[in-house]
C-alpha positions in Angstrom: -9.2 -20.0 15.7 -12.9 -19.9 14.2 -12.9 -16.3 13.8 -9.9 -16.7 12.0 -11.7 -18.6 9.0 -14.0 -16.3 8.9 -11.8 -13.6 8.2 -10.3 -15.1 5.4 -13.5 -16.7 4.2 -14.8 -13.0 4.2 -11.3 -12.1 2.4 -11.5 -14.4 -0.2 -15.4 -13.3 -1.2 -14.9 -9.4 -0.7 -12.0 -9.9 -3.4 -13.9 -12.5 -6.0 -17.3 -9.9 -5.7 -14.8 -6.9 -6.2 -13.2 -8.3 -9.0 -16.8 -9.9 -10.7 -18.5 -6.4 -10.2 -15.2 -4.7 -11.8 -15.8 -6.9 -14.9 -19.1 -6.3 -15.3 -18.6 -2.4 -14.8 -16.1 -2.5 -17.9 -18.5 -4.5 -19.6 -16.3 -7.2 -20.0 -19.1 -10.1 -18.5 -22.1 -9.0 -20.4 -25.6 -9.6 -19.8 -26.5 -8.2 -16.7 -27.5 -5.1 -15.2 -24.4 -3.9 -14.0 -22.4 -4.8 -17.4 -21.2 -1.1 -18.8 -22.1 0.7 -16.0 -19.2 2.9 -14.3 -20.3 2.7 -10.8 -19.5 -0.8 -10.9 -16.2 -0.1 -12.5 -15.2 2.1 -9.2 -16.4 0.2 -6.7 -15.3 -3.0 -7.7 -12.1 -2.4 -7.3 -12.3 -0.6 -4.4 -13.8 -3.6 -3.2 -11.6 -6.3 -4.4 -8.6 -4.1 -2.4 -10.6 -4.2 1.1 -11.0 -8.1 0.4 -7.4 -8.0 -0.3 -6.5 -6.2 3.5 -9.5 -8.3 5.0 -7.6 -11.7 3.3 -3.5 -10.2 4.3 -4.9 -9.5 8.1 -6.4 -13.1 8.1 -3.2 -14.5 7.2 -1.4 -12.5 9.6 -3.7 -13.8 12.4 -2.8 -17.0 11.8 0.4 -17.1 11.3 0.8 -15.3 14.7 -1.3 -17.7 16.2 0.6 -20.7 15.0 3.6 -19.8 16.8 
């Protein structure tokens, strides 16, 4: 059940850096180094989806494990 929480914990912060480093990459957050820079822009959401699989097999978990 521990693990379980620490899937969606990892989920949850896979999707928020994915979505943050998306931002910056389209230079919507300015004022850092990654702010207009297209790697970010490709990555990020690349990122953001694995957080989304990571967060959807989490949930799967425990609703399987609640039965």
């Amino acid at each position: 059940m521990k693990k379980n929480w620490l899937v969606l914990v990892l989920g949850v912060l896979l999707f928020f850096f994915g979505v943050t480093w998306t931002l910056q990459g389209i230079d919507v957050m300015k004022g850092s180094a990654m702010s207009g820079v297209t790697l970010w822009a490709v990555v990020g959401p690349i990122v953001a989806l694995v957080g989304l699989v990571v967060l959807g097999v989490g949930i799967a978990r425990r609703r399987r494990v609640g039965r």
